[in-house]
N, C-alpha and C positions, 0 to 999 in steps of 0.2 A: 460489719456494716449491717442495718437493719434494712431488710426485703423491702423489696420498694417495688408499687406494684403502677404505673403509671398509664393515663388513656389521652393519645395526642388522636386532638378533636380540630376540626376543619372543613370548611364547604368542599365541597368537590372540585377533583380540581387546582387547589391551593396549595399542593403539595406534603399535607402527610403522608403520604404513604412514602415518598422520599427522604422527608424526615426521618420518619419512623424506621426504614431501611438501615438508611447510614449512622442513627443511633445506635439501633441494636449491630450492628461490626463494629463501631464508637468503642461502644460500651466490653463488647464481648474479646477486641484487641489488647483494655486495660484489667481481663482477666475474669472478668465478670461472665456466672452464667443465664444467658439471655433466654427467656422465652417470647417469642415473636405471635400476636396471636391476631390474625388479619378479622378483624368484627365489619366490615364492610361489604357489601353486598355484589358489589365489582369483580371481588374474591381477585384481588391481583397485588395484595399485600408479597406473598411468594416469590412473584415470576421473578424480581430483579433478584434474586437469591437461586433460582430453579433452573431458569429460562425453559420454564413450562407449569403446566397448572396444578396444583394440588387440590388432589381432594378434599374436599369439605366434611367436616366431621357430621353437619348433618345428611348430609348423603349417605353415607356410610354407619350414619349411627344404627341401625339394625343389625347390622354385620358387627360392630365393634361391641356391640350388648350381650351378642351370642356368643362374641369368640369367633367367629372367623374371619373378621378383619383384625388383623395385630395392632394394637396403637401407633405404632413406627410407622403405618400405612399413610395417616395426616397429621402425625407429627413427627416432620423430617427433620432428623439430623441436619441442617444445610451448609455451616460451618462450625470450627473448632468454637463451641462454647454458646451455641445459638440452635435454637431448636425455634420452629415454626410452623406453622398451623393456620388453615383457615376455617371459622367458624360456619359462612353458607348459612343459606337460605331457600325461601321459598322461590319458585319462576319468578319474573319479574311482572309485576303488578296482580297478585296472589298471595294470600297471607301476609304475616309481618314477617319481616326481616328479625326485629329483636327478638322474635318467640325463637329464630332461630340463635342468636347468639344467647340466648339464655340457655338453651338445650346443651348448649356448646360447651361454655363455660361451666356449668352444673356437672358435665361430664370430665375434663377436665380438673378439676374441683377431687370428683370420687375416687378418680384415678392417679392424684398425690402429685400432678404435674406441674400446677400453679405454685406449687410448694416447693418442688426439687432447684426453681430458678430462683439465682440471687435477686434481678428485675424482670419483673412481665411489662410487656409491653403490648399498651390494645390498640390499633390502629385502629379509629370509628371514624363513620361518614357523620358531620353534622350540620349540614345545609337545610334538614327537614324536622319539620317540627312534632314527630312521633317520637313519643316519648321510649317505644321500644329502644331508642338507639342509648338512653341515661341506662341501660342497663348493667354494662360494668359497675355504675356509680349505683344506683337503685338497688342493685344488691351483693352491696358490699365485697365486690371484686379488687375495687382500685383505693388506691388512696389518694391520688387528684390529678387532675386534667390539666393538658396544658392547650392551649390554642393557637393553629395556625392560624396566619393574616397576612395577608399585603395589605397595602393600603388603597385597594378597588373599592370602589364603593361596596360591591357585593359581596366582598368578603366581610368587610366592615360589617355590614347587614350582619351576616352570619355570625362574625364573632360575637357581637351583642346579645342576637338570640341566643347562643351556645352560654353566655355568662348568664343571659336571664334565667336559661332552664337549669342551669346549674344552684342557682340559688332557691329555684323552687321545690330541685327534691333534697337539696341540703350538700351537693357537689361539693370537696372542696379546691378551691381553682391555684394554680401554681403561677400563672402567667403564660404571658402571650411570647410567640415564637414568631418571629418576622421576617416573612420570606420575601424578599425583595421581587418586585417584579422589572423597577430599573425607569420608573417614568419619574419625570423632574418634580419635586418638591414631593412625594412617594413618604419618606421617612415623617413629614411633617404631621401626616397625618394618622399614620400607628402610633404615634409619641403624643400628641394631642389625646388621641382616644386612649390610651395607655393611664394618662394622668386623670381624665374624666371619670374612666371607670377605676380608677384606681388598682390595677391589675399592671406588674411590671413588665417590662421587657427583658424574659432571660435569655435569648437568644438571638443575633441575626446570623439569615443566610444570605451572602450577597448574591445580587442578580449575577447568574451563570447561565451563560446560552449551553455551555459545555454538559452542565446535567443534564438539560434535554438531551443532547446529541447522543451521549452515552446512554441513558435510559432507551432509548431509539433502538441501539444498539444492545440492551439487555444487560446493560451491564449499573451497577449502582456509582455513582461518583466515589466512596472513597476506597473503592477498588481499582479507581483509574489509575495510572500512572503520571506527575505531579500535579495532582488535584490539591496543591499546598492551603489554597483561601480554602477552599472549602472542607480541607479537612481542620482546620484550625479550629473554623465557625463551629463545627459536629464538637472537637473536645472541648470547646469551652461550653456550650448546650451542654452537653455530657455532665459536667461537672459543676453546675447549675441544680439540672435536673435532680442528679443523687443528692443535693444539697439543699434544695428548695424546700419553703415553707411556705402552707397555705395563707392567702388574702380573702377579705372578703369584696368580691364585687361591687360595683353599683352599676350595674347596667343602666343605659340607658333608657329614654322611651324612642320610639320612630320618627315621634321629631327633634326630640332633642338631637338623636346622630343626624340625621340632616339638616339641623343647624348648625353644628359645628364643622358640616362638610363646606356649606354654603360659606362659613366664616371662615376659615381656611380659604377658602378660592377671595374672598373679597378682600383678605390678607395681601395676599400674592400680586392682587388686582394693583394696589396700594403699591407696592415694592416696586412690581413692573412699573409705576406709572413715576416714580419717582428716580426710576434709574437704578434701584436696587439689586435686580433680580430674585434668584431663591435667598439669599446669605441669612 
């Protein structure tokens, strides 16, 4: 199989980083070596793997340039076939975030790490329109991006921008990832906008109150004990992913999605009125 190097993008919030969790155990179950590499500023890509914090390779990068932090120090072992890392940053409202994942990744990079995994996998925040965050993609880290969404309006927002700024620095996008959030006619409108922007849907997660609970608890969903839906939804994402070829977008503009939010609801309007419901 050819290395496959993937960046699940998403507003905060939306649940990558749970995606991205239970991909990389997905992934790393059917044999695959995983590297986990958290690019988000939260720095909590880890915990549901640690149940505790990892150092940040920029914190430590002084130490790991001299030689007296050992690389093993932030990039832990966490399970059989997965290795994980978070890349860190500046305090919060202080510098860029990306200058820090570029540091990150540049160092990982010299140190043959990105290399030694069959998939890397980059967990990035994309709710914000700093272009530090296309970093993976800007310089030639990833080979494309998939995108988290429910169908909230402000995810929606976010998805759009995330496919805009992917086609301005030349991203290439895989498709959208669909995490249910579980409100009535939900699916109507990621399938709508899926077809608009012409970007597929290679994933749903069903709406599970159970992966809150257990993240609460520290622990990742397909580590629970019979989490069957939701580990089904991970291996078919799984095998997707490894499988996927890039599309090209066509983002929207800001009003174009909120007209087709607004036509959707005046959809629904029409159904309700006629005895239809969602069908």
């Amino acid at each position: 199989m050819k290395k496959q190097r993937i960046a699940i993008y998403g507003k905060g919030g939306i649940g990558k980083t749970t995606i991205s969790v239970n991909l990389a155990l997905t992934l790393a179950r059917e044999g695959y070596k995983v590297l986990l590499v958290g690019c988000d500023p939260k720095q909590d890509t880890a915990r549901l793997l640690l149940q505790e914090r990892l150092p940040t390779i920029v914190e430590c990068y002084d130490g790991l340039q001299s030689g007296r932090i050992p690389i093993e120090r932030v990039c832990a072992r966490v399970r059989e076939n997965i290795t994980c890392c978070e890349a860190g940053g500046p305090r919060p409202g202080v510098g860029c975030a990306g200058r820090g994942v570029l540091i990150a990744l540049d160092l990982l990079s010299q140190r043959g790490i990105l290399s030694q995994a069959d998939v890397v996998l980059y967990d990035v925040l994309g709710d914000v329109v700093c272009g530090g965050f296309a970093t993976p993609v800007t310089h030639g880290f990833t080979d494309r991006i998939y995108v988290v969404t429910s169908g909230e309006q402000a995810s929606l927002l976010a998805a759009n921008n995330i496919l805009s700024g992917m086609n301005s620095v030349g991203g290439k996008t895989g498709g959208l990832i669909f995490n249910a959030r579980g409100f009535e006619g939900e699916e109507t409108y990621v399938r709508r906008f899926a077809s608009l922007t012409g970007v597929p849907i290679v994933g749903v997660m069903p709406y599970s109150q159970r992966i809150k609970t257990e993240e609460l608890n520290r622990r990742a969903i397909c580590e629970a004990d019979g989490a069957v839906l939701e580990e089904q939804a991970m291996r078919a994402l799984a095998n997707e992913v490894l499988n996927g070829t890039p599309c090209q977008p066509r983002a929207l503009t800001p009003d174009g999605l909120y007209d087709m939010i607004a036509q959707i609801g005046r959809e629904r309007h029409d159904r309700m009125g006629r005895g239809d419901g969602d069908r």
